[in-house]
C-alpha positions in Angstrom: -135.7 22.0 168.7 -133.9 20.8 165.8 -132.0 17.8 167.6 -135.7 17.3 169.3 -136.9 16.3 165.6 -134.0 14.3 164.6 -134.9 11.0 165.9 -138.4 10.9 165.1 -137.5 11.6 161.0 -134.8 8.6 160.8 -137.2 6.2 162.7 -139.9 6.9 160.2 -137.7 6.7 157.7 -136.4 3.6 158.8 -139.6 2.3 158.8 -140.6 3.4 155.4 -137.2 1.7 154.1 -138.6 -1.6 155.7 -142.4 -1.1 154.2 -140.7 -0.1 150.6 -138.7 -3.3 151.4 -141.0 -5.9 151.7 -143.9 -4.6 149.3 -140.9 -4.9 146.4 -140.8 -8.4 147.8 -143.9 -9.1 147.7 -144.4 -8.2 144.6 -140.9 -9.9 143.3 -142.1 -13.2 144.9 -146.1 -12.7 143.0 -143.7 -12.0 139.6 -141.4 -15.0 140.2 -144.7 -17.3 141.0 -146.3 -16.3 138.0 -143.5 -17.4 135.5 -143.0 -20.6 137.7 -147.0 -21.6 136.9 -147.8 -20.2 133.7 -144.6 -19.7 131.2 -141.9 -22.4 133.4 -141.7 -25.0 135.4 -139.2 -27.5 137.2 -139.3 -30.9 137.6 -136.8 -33.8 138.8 -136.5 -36.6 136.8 -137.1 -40.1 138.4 -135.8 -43.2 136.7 -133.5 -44.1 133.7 -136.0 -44.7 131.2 -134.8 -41.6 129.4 -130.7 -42.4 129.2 -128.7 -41.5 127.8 -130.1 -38.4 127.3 -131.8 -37.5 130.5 -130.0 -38.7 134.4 -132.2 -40.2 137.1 -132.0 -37.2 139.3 -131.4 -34.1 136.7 -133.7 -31.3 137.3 -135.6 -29.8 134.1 -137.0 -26.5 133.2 -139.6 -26.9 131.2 -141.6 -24.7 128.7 -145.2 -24.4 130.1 -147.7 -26.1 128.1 -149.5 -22.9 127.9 -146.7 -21.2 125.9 -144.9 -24.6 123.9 -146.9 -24.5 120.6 -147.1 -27.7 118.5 -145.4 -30.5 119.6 -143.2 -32.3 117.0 -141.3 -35.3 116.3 -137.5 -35.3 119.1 -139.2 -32.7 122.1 -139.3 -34.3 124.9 -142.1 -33.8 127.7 -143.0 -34.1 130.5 -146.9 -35.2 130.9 -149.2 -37.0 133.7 -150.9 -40.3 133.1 -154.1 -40.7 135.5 -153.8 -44.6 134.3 -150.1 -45.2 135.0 -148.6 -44.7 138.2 -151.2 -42.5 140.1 -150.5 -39.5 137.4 -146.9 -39.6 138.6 -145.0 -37.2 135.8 -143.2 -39.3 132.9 -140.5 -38.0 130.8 -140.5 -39.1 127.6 -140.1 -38.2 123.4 -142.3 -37.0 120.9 -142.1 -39.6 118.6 -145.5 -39.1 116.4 -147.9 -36.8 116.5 -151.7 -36.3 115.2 -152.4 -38.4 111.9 -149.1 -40.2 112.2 -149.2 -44.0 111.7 -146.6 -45.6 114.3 -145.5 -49.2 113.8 -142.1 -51.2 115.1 -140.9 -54.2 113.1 -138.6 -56.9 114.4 -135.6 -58.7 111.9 -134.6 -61.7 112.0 -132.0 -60.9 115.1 -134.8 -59.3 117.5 -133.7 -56.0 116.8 -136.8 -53.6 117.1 -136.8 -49.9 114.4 -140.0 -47.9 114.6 -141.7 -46.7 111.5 -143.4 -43.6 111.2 -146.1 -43.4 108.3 -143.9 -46.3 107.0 -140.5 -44.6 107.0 -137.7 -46.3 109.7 -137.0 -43.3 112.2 -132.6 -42.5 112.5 -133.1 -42.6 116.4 -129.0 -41.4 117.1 -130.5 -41.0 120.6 -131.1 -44.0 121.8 -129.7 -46.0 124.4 -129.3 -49.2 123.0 -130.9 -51.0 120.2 -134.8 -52.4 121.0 -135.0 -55.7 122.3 -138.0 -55.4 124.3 -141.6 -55.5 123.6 -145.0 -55.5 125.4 -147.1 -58.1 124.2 -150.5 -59.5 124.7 -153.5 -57.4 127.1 -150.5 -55.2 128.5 -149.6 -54.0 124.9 -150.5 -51.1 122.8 -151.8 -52.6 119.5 -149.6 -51.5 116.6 -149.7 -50.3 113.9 -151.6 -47.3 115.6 -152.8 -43.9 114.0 -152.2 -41.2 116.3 -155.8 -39.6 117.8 -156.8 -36.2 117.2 -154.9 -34.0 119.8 -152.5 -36.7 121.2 -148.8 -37.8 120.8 -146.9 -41.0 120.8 -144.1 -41.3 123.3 -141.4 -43.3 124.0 -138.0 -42.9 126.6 -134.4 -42.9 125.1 -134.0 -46.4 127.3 -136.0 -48.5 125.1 -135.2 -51.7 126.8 -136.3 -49.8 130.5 -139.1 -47.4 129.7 -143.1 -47.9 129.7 -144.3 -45.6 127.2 -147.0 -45.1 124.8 -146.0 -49.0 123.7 -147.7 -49.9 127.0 -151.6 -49.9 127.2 -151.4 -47.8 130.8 -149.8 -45.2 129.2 -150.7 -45.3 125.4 -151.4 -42.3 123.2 -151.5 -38.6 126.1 -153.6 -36.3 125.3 -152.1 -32.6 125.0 -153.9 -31.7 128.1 -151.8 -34.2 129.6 -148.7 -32.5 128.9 -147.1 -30.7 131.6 -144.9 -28.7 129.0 -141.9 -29.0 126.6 -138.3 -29.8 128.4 -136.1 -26.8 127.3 -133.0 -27.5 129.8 -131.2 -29.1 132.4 -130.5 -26.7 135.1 -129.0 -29.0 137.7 -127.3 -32.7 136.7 -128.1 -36.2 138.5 -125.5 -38.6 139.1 -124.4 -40.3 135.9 -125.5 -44.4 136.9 -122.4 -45.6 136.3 -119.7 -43.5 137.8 -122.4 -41.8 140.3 -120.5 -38.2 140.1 -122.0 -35.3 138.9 -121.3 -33.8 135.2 -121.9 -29.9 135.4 -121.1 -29.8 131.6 -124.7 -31.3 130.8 -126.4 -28.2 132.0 -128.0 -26.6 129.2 -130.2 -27.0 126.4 -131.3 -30.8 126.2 -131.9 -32.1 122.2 
């Protein structure tokens, strides 16, 4: 009778292995799902506006807008324009926020610095120095106030990049924002050498 009852006991056990199996899955994936929507996300990048700092091709994790707190001056973001591009995510830095007065001035050579409430901004980030500038009915009018509950952007690659200095995209609303870049956990190509450099993974400044 015992070896009768033998088989019966490991096939239900078997079973219950399986059922313990996948409800800890299930329950693993509904965890995992619920820190990918409401505390971090991932998103590629797409484009060089933001070189040198950000790679056409790295992938971010970003800081949920639901958790990221007030946005200052150097975080970069990731936000959707319904005006520019179909809403297709930009990348791009803080550069002013709420009651800040942004304004960039020209010398004599064509060189372009950005002022914030009348101070020049150290921009060590940058790719190059500013050259470019939208003008006329595509243009953001300067100098411009930040709105109540919006930022000022602008990419790294000043010379490449439409940011907030272009009407389409102008000041973004908070509830535009996507959330706060923290890291890059996976490098793009670098544009000029078109190899991989695992040493950017990490906390992007």
């Amino acid at each position: 009778m015992k070896k009768g009852n033998e088989a019966p006991k490991e096939k239900q056990g078997a079973l219950y292995d399986i059922y313990s199996l996948l409800h800890d899955l299930v329950y693993i994936l509904a965890a995992i799902t619920l820190i990918f929507v409401f505390f971090v996300r991932l998103v590629g990048v797409n484009g060089d506006s933001m070189l040198p700092t950000l790679h056409d091709g790295d992938y971010l994790a970003l800081q949920s807008n639901v958790l990221m707190g007030d946005l200052e001056y150097g975080d970069i973001i990731v936000a959707r324009k319904l005006s520019f591009e179909n809403g297709e995510p930009i990348v791009k830095r803080v550069i002013a926020t709420e009651g800040q007065t942004v304004d960039i001035r020209f010398d004599e050579q064509g060189i372009g610095t950005v002022y914030v409430d009348g101070m020049p901004l150290d921009e060590p980030y940058i790719r190059e120095e500013m050259v470019v500038y939208y003008n006329g009915s595509s243009a953001t009018q300067l100098p411009l106030t930040v709105e109540e509950n919006c930022i000022f952007v602008m990419g790294d690659n000043r010379n490449h990049s439409s940011d907030s200095r272009f009407i389409q995209i102008g000041q973004i609303h908070l509830d535009q924002v996507l959330g706060k870049v923290l890291y890059i956990v996976f490098p793009g190509a670098d544009p000029l050498t078109k190899e991989r450099d695992y040493s950017r993974i990490g906390a992007v400044e």
